[in-house]
C-alpha positions as CSV (number, residue, x, y, z in Angstrom):
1,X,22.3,-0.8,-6.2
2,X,22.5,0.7,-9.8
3,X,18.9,0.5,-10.3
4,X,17.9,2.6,-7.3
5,X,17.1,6.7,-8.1
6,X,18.6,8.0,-5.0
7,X,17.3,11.5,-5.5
8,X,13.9,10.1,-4.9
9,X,14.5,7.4,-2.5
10,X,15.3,9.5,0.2
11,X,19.1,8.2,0.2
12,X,20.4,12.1,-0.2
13,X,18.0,15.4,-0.4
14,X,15.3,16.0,1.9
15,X,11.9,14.7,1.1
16,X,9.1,16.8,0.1
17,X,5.9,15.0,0.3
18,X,3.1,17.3,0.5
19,X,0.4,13.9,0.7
20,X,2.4,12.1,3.5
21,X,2.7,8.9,1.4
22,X,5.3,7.5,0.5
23,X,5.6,5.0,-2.6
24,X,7.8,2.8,-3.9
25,X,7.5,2.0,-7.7
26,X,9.4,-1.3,-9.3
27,X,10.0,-2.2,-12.7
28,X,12.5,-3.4,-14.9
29,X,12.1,-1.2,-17.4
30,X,14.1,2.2,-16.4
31,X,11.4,4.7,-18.6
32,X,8.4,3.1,-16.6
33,X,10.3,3.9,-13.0
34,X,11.1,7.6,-14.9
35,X,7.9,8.3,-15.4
36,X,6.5,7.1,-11.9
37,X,8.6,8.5,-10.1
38,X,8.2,12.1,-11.5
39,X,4.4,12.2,-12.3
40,X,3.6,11.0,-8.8
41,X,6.2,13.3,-7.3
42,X,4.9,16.6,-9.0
43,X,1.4,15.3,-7.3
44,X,3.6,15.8,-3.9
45,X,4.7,11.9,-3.1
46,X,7.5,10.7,-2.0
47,X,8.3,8.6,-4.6
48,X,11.6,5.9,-4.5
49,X,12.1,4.4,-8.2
50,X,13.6,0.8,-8.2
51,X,14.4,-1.6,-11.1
52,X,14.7,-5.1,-9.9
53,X,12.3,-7.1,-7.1
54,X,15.0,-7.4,-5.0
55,X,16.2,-3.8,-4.9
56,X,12.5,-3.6,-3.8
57,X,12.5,-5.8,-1.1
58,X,15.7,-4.5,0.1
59,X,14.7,-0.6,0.5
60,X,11.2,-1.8,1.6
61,X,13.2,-3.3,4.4
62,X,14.9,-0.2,5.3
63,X,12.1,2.7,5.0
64,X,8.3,2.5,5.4
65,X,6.0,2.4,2.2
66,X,2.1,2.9,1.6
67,X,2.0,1.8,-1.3
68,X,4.0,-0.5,-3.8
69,X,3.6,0.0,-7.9
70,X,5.1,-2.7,-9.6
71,X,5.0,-4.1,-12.7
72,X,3.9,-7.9,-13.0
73,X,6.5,-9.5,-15.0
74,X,9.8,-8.7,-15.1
75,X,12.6,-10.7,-14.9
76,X,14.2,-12.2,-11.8
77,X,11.0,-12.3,-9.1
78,X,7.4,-11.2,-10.3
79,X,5.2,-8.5,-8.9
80,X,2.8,-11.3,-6.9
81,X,6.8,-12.6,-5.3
82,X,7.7,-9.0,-4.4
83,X,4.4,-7.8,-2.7
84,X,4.7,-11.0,-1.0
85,X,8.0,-10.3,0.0
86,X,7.5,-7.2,1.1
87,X,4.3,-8.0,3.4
88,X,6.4,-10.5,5.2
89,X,8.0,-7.2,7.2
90,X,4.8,-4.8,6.4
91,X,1.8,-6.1,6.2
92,X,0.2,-2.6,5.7
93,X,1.9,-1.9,2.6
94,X,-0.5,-1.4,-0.8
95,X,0.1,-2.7,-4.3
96,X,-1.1,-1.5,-7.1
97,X,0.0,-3.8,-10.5
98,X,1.4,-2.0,-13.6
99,X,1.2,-4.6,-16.7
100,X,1.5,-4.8,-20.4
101,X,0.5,-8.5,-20.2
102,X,-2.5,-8.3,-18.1
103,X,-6.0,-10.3,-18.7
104,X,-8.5,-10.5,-16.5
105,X,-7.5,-13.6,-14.7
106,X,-4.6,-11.9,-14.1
107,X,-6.5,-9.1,-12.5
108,X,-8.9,-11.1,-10.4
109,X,-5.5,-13.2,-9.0
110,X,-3.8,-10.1,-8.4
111,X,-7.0,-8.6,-6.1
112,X,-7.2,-11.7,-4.3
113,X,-3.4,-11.3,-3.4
114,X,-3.7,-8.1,-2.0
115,X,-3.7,-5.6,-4.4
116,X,-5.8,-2.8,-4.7
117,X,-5.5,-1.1,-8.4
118,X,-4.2,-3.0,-11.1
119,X,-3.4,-0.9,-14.4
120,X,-2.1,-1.9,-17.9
121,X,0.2,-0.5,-20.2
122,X,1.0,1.6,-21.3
123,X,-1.0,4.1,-19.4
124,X,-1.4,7.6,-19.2
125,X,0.0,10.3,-16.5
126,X,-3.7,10.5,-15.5
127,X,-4.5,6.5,-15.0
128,X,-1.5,6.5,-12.9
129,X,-1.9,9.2,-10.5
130,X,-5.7,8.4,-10.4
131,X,-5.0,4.6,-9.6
132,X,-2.6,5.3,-6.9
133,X,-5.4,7.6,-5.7
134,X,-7.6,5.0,-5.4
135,X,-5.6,2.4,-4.5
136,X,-4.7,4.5,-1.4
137,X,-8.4,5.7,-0.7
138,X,-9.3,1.5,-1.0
139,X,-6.4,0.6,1.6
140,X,-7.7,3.9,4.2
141,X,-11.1,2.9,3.6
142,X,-10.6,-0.3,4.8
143,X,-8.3,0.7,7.9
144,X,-11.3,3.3,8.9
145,X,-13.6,0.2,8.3
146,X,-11.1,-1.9,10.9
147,X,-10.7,0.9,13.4
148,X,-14.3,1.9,13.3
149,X,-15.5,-2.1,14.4
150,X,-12.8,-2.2,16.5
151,X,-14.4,0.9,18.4
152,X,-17.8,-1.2,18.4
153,X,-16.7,-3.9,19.9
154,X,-14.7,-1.9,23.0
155,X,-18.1,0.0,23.3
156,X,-20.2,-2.9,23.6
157,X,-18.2,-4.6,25.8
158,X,-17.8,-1.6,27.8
159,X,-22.0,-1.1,28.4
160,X,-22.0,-4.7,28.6
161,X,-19.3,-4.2,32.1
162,X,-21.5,-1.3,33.0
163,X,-24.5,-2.9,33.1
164,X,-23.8,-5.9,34.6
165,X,-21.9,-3.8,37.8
166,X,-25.4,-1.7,37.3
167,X,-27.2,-5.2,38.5
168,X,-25.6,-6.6,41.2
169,X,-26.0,-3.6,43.1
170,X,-29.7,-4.1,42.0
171,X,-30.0,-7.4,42.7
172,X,-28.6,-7.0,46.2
173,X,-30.5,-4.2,47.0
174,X,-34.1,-6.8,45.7
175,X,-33.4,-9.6,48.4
């Protein structure tokens, strides 16, 4: 695996995330995954730099990600075929879409696939930290959105058991 920057993938070193995320960043284009990998790791990520879709899928399957920035063409398998790919085995993981050929049917495709950000090139130090920013603040506000229904639902069904073993001591009590 030629195209994987062990240093950041967590392969030798120790990490030091300060955040708690961890991202994994995919492009075939090595000064792209450069760049990544050390602007989001000075913001305190723990960043893993690949070059190909299948290096991707391959570390994806061996360490947990939040969030996936990847680029949408490159050659082998695109960035739609790798998130894919990769939400086969985690379907929690993020993607944000780094482009130089984007449009905005490529945009509204890549939001309905999953994605969260979707950034073209080339792009600054500041559009990429603030997009994986958001990305990740989108994906947490959704899982607060899931867990907070979720808490609803067992509270209603909850005074909905109480109340009904409320009655039928009631009811007994009436005849």
């Amino acid at each position: 695996m030629d195209g994987i920057w062990p240093h950041a993938c967590g392969v030798k070193g120790e990490k030091k995330t300060v955040s708690g995320e961890n991202i994994l960043v995919c492009d075939d284009d090595k000064a792209i995954v450069d760049f990544c990998v050390e602007a989001l790791a000075a913001q305190g990520y723990h960043v893993c730099g690949v070059s190909s879709g299948e290096e991707a899928i391959a570390v994806a399957g061996k360490e947990r990600f939040d969030l996936l920035v990847v680029d949408l063409v490159m050659s082998g398998i695109n960035g739609f075929e790798i998130f894919k790919a990769i939400r086969e085995f985690d379907s929690e993981i993020v993607g944000m879409i780094i482009t130089g050929y984007g449009n905005l049917t490529a945009s509204i495709e890549a939001m309905k696939s999953g994605f969260k950000e979707f950034i073209m090139k080339p792009f600054t130090y500041d559009e990429l930290v603030s997009g994986v920013a958001e990305a990740l603040k989108k994906s947490k506000s959704e899982r607060d959105s899931v867990a907070y229904k979720q808490a609803e639902k067992l509270k209603e069904d909850f005074l909905t058991m109480i109340s009904h073993e409320l009655q039928t001591p009631l009811a007994m009590v009436q005849i």
